[in-house]
C-alpha distance (Angstrom), angle and dihedral (degrees) to the residues before:
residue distance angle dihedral
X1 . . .
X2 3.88 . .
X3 3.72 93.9 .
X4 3.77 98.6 39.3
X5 4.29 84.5 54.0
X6 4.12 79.5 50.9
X7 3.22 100.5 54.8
X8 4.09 101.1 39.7
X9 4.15 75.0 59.5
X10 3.74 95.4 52.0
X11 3.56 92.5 52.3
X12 3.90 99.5 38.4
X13 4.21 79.5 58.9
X14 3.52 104.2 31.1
X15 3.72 101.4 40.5
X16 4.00 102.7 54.6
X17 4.35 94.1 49.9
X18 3.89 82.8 41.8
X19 3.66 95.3 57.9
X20 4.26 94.1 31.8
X21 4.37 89.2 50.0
X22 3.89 118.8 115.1
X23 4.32 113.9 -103.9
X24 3.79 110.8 -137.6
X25 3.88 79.5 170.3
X26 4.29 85.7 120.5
X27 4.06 100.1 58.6
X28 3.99 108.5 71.6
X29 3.65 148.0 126.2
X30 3.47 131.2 -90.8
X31 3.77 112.7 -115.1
X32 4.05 120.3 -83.0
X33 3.73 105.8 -151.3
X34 4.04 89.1 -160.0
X35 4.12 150.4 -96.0
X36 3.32 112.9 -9.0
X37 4.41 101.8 44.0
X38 3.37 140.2 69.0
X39 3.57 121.6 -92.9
X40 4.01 135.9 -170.1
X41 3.70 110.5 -124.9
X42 3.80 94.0 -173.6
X43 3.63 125.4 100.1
X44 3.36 128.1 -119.1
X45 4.27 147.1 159.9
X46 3.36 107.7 -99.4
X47 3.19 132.5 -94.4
X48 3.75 101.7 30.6
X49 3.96 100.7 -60.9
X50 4.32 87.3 144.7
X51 4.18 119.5 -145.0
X52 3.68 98.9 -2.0
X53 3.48 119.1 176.7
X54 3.79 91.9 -112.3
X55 3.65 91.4 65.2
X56 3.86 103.6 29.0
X57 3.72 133.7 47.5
X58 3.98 113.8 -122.8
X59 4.38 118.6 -161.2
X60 3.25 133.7 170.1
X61 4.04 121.7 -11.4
X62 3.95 88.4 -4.4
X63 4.28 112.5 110.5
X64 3.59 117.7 169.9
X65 3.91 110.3 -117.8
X66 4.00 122.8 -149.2
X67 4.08 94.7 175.4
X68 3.43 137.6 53.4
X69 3.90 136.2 29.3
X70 4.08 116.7 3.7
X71 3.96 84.5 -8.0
X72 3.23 132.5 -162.2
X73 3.82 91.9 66.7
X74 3.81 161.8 135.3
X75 3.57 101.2 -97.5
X76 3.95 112.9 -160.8
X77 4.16 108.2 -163.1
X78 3.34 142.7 157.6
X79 3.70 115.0 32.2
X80 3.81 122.8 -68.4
X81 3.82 138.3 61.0
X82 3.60 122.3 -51.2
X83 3.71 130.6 173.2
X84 4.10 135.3 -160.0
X85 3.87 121.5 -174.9
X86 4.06 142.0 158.7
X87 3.70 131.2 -163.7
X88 3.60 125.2 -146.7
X89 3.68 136.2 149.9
X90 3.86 127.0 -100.9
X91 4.04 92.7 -124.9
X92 3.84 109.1 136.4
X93 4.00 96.3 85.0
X94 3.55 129.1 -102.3
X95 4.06 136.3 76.1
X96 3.29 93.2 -120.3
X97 3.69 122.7 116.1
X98 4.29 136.1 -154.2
X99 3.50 136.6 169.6
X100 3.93 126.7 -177.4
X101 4.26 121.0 173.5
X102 3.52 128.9 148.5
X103 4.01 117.7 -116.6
X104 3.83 130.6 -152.2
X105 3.89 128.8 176.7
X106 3.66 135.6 169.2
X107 3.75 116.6 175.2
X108 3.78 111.5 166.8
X109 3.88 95.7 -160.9
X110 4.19 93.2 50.1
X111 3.66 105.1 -133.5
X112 3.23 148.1 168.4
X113 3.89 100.2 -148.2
X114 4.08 87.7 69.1
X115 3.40 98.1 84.9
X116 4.04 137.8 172.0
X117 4.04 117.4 -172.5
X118 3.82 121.5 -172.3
X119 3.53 115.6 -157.1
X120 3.89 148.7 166.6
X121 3.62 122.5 -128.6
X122 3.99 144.3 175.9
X123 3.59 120.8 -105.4
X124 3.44 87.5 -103.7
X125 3.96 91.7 56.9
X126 3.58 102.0 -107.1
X127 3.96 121.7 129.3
X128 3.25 126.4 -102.5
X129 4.20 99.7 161.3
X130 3.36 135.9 11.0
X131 3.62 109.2 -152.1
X132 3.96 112.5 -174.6
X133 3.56 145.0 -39.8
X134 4.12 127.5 -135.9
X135 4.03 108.9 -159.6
X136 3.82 118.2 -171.4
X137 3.96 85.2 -115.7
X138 4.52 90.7 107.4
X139 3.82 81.5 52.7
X140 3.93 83.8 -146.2
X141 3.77 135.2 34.1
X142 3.90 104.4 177.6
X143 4.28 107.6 -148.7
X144 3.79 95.7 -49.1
X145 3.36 120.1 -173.0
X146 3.45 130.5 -135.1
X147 4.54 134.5 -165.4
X148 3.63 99.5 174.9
X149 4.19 122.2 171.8
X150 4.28 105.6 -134.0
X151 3.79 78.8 -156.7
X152 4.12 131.1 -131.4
X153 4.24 111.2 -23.1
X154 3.46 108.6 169.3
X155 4.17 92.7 166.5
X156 4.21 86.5 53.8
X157 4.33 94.1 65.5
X158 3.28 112.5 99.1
X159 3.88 97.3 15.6
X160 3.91 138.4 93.9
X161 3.43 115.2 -94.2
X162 3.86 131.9 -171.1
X163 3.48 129.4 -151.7
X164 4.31 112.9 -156.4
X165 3.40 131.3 -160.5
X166 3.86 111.1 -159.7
X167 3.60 120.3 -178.1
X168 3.81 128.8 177.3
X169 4.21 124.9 -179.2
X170 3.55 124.9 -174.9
X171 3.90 96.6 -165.6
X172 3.95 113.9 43.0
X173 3.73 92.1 -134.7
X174 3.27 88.0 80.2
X175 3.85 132.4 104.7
X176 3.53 137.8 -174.0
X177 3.94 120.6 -172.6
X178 4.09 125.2 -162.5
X179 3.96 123.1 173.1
X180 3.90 135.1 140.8
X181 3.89 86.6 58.4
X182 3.93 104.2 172.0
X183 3.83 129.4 159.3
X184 3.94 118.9 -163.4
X185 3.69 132.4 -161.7
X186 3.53 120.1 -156.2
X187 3.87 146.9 152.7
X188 3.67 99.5 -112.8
């Protein structure tokens, strides 16, 4: 009787925050088959819904876009500084780096103070590459994409990386796009 009394307690606890507790079920990895391949590290929805907000943090003039051109993406609009990032840790073997994402820009007054940086950091914020910057100066950039190697980085396996978006627009006509964003870790 003791135990039965136990158990209708468990479950009159453990039951309701079960059933109230967040899901994070959506933002994953795809699957690394093992040594020897390269493997994202990123984290993303599955299947292919690029920088959602489950997976990546969005501040200031940064909105996450599901329509339009080179959709999903990190839409930067409005004038201001705006910044998108994600965390994850460098676990799939290998010091060998990649990046690929998918860049769009139209900036009807072509100049260099709009600006968007892409960078890697440590988990405690500090950089460790900076990977490339996008000025207004083209005027347009129409969804360009972009496989670029981050090189050899022993010191980042094992660790939690970051990868930041930082955008900043002097005119708020201005917008800066980024989707596809995918790191890879490999061997070679």
């Amino acid at each position: 009787m003791r135990s039965i009394a136990r158990y209708l307690l468990i479950s009159a606890v453990l039951v309701p925050s079960l059933a109230t507790a967040p899901v994070f079920g959506s933002c994953g990895r795809t699957f690394c088959p093992g040594p020897g391949t390269t493997c994202e590290i990123s984290y993303d929805d599955q299947p292919n819904t690029s920088m959602s907000p489950s997976c990546w943090t969005y501040s200031g003039n940064a909105s996450h876009l599901t329509s339009g051109s080179c959709s999903p993406t990190a839409l930067f609009s409005g004038g201001g500084s705006g910044v998108v990032y994600q965390s994850f840790a460098a676990d799939h073997g290998g010091s060998y780096f990649y990046m690929d994402y998918v860049i769009d820009l139209n900036d009807p007054h072509a100049t260099w103070q709009d600006e968007l940086d892409i960078d890697i950091l440590d988990a405690g914020g500090y950089p460790l590459l900076h990977v490339a910057t996008y000025t207004g100066g083209p005027g347009t950039i129409s969804c360009e994409s972009h496989n670029i190697s981050l090189g050899y980085h022993p010191s980042w396996a094992g660790q939690t990386i970051k990868v930041q978006i930082s955008v900043y627009e002097a005119y708020s006509n201005v917008t800066f796009k980024l989707g596809g964003v995918h790191v890879w870790q490999g061997i070679s």
